[in-house]
BADREN-595879 format. One record per residue (C-alpha): residue number from 0; x, y negated, z. Coordinates in steps of 0.2 Angstrom, whole numbers, always signed. Each point is the difference from the previous one (the first is absolute). Layout:
% residues N
[NUM; [X; Y; Z]]
...
//
This chain:
% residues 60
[0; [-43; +25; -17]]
[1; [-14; -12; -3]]
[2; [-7; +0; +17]]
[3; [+18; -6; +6]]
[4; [+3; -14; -14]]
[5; [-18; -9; +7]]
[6; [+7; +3; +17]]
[7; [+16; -10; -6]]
[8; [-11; -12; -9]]
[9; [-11; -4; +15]]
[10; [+16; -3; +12]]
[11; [+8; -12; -11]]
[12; [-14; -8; -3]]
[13; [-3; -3; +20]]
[14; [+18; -6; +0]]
[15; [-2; -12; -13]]
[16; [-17; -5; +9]]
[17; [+10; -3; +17]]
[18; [+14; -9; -8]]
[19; [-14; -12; -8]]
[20; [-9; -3; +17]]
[21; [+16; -4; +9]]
[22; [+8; -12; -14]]
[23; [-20; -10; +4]]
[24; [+4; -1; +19]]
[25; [+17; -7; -5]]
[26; [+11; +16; +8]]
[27; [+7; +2; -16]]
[28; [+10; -10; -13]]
[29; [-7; -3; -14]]
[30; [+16; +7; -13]]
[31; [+1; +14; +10]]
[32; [-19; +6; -1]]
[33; [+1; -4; -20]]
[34; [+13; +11; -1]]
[35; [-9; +13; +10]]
[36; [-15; +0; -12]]
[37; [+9; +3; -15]]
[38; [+10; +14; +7]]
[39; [-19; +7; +7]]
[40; [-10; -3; -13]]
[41; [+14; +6; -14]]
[42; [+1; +18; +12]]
[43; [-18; +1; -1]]
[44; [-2; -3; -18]]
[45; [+11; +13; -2]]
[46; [-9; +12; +11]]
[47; [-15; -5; -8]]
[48; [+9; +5; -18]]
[49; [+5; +15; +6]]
[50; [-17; +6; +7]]
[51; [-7; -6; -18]]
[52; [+11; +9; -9]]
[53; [-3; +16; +10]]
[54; [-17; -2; -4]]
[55; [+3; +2; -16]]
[56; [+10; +14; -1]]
[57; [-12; +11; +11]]
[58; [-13; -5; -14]]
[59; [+10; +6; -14]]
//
């Protein structure tokens, strides 16, 4: 379970890295890739939260 939530994590994270080098070549509007970056970043906090939290629970 863990090995696939950093799997999730690294994918979104190379989308949110695409989506940033595109809006810098000017592909991209601007709204649009703001939008896109706190809908990535707030799936990958989550994901992140929810591997933490399995952490914890295979420690106690």
């Amino acid at each position: 379970m863990q090995k696939k939530l950093w799997i999730e994590i690294f994918v979104y994270s190379l989308l949110l890295i695409t989506f940033i080098y595109l809006d810098l070549k000017n592909d991209m509007p601007t709204v649009y890739l703001i939008t896109l970056i706190v809908a990535y970043l707030s799936v990958i906090i989550y994901k992140i939260n929810r591997l933490i939290k399995l952490k914890s629970s295979d420690v106690n």
